[in-house]
C-alpha positions in Angstrom: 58.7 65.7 -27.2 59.0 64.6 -23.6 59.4 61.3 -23.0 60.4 58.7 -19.6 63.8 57.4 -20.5 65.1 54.5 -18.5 68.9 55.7 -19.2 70.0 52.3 -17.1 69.5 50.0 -14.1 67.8 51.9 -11.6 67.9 55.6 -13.4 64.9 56.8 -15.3 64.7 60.3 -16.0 61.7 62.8 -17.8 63.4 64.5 -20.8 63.6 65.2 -24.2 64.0 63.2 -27.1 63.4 63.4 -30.6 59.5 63.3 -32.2 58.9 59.5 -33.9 58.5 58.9 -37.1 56.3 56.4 -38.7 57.1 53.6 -41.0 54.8 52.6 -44.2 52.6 50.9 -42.1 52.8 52.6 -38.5 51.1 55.0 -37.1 51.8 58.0 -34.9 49.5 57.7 -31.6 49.2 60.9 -29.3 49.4 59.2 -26.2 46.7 59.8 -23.8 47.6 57.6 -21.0 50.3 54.7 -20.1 50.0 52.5 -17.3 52.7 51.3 -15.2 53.0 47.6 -14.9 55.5 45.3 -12.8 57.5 45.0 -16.2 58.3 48.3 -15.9 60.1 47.3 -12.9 62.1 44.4 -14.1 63.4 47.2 -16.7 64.3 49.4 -14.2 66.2 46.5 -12.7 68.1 45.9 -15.8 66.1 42.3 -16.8 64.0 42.1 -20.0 65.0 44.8 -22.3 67.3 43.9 -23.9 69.5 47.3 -24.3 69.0 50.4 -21.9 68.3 53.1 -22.8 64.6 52.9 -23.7 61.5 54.8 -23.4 59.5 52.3 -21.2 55.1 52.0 -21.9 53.6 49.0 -23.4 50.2 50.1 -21.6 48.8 52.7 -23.6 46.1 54.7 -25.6 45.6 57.7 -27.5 44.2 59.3 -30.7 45.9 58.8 -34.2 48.0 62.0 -35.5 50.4 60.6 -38.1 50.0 57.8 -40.5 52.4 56.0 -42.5 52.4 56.2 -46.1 50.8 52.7 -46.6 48.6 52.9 -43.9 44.3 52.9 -45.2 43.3 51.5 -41.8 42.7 54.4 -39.8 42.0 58.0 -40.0 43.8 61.0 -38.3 41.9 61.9 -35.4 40.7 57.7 -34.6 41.2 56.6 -31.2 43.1 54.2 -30.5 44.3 51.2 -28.1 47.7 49.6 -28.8 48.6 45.9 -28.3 52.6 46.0 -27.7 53.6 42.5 -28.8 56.0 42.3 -31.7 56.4 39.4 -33.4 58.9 37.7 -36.5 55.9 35.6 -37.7 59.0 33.1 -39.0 60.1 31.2 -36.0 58.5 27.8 -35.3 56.3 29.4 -32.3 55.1 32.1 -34.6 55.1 29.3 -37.3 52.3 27.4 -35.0 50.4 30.3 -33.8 52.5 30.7 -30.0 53.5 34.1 -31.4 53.9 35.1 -27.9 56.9 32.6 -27.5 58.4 34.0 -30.7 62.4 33.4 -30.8 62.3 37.1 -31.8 60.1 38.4 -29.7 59.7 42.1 -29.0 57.5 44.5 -27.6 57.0 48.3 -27.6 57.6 49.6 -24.2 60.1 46.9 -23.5 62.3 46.9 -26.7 61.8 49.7 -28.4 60.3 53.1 -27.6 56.8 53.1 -25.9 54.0 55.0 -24.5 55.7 56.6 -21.5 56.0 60.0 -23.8 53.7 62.5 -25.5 53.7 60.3 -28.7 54.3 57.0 -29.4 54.8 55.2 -32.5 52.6 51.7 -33.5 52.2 49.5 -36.1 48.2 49.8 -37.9 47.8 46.4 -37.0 48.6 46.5 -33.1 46.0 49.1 -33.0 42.1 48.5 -31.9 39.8 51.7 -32.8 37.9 52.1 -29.6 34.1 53.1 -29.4 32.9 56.4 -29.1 31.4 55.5 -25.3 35.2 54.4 -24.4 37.2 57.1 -22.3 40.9 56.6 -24.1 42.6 57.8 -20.9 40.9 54.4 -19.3 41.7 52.2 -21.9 44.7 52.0 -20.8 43.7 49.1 -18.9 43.0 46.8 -22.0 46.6 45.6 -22.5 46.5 44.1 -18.8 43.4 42.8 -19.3 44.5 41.3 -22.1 47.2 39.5 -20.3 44.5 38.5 -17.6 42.3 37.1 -20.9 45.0 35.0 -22.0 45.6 33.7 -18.2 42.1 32.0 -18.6 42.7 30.8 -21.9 45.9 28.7 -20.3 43.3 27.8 -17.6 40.5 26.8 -19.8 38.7 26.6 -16.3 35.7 24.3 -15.9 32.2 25.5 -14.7 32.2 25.4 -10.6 35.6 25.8 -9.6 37.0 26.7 -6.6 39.4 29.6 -7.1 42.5 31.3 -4.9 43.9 34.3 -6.1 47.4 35.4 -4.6 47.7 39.5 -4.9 45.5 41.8 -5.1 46.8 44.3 -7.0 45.4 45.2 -10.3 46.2 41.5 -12.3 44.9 39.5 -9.4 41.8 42.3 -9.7 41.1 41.5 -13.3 41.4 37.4 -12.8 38.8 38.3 -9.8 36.9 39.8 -12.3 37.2 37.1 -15.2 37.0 34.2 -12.9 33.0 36.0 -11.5 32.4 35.6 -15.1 33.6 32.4 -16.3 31.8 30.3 -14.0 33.2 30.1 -10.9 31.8 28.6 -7.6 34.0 30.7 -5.2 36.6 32.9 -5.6 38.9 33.7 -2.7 41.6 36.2 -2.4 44.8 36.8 -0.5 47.3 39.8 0.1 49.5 40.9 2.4 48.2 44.7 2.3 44.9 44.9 3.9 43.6 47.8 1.9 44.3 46.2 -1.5 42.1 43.2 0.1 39.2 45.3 1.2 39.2 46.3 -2.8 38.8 42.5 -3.3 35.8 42.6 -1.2 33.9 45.6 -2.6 34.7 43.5 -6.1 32.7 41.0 -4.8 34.8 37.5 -4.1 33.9 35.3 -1.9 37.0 35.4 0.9 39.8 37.1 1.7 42.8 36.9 4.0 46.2 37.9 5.0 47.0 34.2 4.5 45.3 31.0 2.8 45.5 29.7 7.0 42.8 32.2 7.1 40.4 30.9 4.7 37.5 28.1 5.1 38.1 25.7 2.4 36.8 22.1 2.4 38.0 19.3 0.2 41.8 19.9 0.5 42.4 23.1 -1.5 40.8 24.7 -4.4 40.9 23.5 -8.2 42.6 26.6 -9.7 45.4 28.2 -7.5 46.6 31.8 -9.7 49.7 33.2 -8.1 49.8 37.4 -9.6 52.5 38.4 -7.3 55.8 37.0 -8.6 57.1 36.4 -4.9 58.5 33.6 -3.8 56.9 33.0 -0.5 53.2 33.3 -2.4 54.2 31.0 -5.2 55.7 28.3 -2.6 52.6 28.3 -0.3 50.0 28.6 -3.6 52.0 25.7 -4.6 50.8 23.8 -1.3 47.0 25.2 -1.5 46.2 22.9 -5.3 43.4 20.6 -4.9 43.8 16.5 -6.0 43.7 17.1 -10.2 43.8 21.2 -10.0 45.6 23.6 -12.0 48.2 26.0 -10.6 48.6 29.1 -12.8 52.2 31.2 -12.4 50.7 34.7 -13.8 52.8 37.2 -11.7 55.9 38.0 -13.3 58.9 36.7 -11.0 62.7 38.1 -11.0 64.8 35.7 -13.0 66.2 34.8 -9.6 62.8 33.4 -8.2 62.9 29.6 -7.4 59.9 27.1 -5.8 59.9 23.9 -4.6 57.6 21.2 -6.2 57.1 17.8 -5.1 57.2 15.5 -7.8 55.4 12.8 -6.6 51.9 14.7 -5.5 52.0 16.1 -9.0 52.1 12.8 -10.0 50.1 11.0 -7.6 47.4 13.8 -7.4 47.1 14.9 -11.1 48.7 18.4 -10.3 48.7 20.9 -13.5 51.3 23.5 -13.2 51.4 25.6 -16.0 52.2 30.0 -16.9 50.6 32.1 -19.0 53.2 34.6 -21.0 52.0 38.4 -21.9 49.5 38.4 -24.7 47.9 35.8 -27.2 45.3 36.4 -29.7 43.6 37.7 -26.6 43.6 41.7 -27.5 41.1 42.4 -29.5 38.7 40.1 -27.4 39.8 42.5 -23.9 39.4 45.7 -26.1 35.7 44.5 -26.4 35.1 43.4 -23.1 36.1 46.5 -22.0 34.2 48.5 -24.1 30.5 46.2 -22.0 32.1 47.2 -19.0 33.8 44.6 -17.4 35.7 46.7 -15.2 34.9 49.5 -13.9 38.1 51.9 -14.7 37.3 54.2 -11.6 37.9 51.0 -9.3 41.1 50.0 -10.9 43.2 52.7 -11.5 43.7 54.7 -8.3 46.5 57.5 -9.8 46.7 59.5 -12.8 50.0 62.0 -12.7 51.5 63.7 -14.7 54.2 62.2 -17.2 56.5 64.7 -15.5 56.5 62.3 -12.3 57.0 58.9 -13.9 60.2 58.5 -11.7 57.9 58.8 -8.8 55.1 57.0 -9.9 57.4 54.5 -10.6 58.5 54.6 -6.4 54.8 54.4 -5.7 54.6 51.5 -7.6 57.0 49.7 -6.4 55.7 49.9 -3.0 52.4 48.4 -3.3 50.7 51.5 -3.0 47.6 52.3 -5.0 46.3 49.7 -7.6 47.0 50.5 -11.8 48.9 53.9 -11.6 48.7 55.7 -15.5 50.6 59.0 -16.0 49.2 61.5 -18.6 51.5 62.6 -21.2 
């Protein structure tokens, strides 16, 4: 089958490798679409996986064509979306239900083979049958969302908030989305590229800028301050922008190299939460169903669909901010 291999830091290459075969209880999934996701990045740079070479994809879909020998779940021919996350379930964070902190944690697309190929292979119970109504080639998008889910559990947001979201790229698009719907008062947004900002605006938040300088805000800052850019610059200013006893959430995914200055004493002083929100938690299943009512509109989000043939490319697209969720098609 063809298949994205990164081969090592900075080479990825479209070729052929051998056809997966499933476990007891895995499944075969005939991939439909995988998004590309700033992970995919730090891979490419040589941080997070934890050996090269590897099929990258933890953003995928597709329908069922193989089932392991155990496996009474599903049927051949089900469509399915996939959750990535891997966990030991014996390590003290799997012990006390952080599974996403597990000691050995892993992840298709990131530590073993993922969804950037014509088939994939899953375990039954990372897989969520989707509805008929679902397009599989959109639901794609439920593993971000899922992330974006499990940003707001960290949150745990009261009603009427004031909200400023750094990035507006397809993350800081879904917190948009979840924080319209989970009760907050305003919602502004910044970015540095002006056409990702007017897609902010035709979402419907309340402001946007090139800069937080640019927004109206009384009361010294907002309550929940969501950085989903991983750059340094946005994370020190975001850092600056809290409100007296608000929360700042570090949801973009940083390089390991990535520092910020805090002040101690105004966290202290001023009640200043600072807190991150890691991948997925318990939070796929509920994404896969708020997906399914149409919480984002697919058409909006994901502005490229190429071929799997020009995953190196898409992956230079990507990496210059152009575009919002790119997905190649196997």
């Amino acid at each position: 089958m063809k298949a994205a291999v990164i081969e090592a830091p900075g080479k990825v290459t479209v070729t052929t490798v051998p056809d997966p075969t499933p476990g007891p209880r895995e499944v075969v999934v005939d991939v439909a679409a995988c998004g590309l996701c700033g992970t995919d990045l730090h891979i490419l740079q040589g941080e997070f996986a934890p050996t090269l070479p590897v099929v990258p994809g933890h953003e995928f879909a597709g329908e069922v064509v193989g089932l392991g020998s155990e496996v009474t779940e599903l049927s051949l021919g089900d469509r399915v979306a996939v959750d990535p996350s891997l966990y030991c379930h014996e390590c003290r964070y799997c012990r006390v239900g952080r599974n996403n902190l597990c000691d050995r944690w892993q992840a298709i697309g990131v530590t073993v083979a993922g969804g950037a190929a014509e088939y994939a292979v899953a375990p039954v119970a990372n897989c969520v049958r989707l509805p008929d109504h679902v397009d599989v080639q959109d639901a794609a998008l439920i593993e971000p969302l899922s992330c974006a889910v499990r940003g707001y559990d960290v949150l745990n947001s009261r009603l009427g908030s004031h909200v400023l979201i750094y990035g507006s790229g397809t993350m800081g698009l879904m917190m948009l989305e979840l924080a319209k719907r989970t009760g907050a008062a305003s919602v502004d947004v910044v970015d540095v590229n002006p056409e990702r900002l007017a897609t902010a605006e035709k979402l419907g938040c309340s402001q946007v800028g090139l800069s937080a300088d640019e927004l109206r805000r009384s009361g010294g800052g907002w309550d929940v301050v969501v950085d989903a850019t991983g750059n340094a610059a946005a994370i020190q200013d975001g850092l600056e922008r809290v409100a007296k006893a608000g929360t700042f959430l570090q949801f973009g995914v940083s390089d390991y190299a990535t520092k910020a200055t805090i002040s101690p004493y105004r966290i202290y002083n001023q009640e200043i939460t600072i807190t991150g929100s890691m991948a997925v938690l318990h939070s796929y299943e509920r994404a896969a169903e708020l997906f399914a009512t149409g919480v984002l509109d697919p058409q909006v989000f994901i502005s490229h669909r190429l071929p799997l043939t020009e995953y190196p490319q898409a992956l230079d697209q990507f990496a210059a901010g152009q575009g919002r969720k790119i997905v190649v098609l196997p």
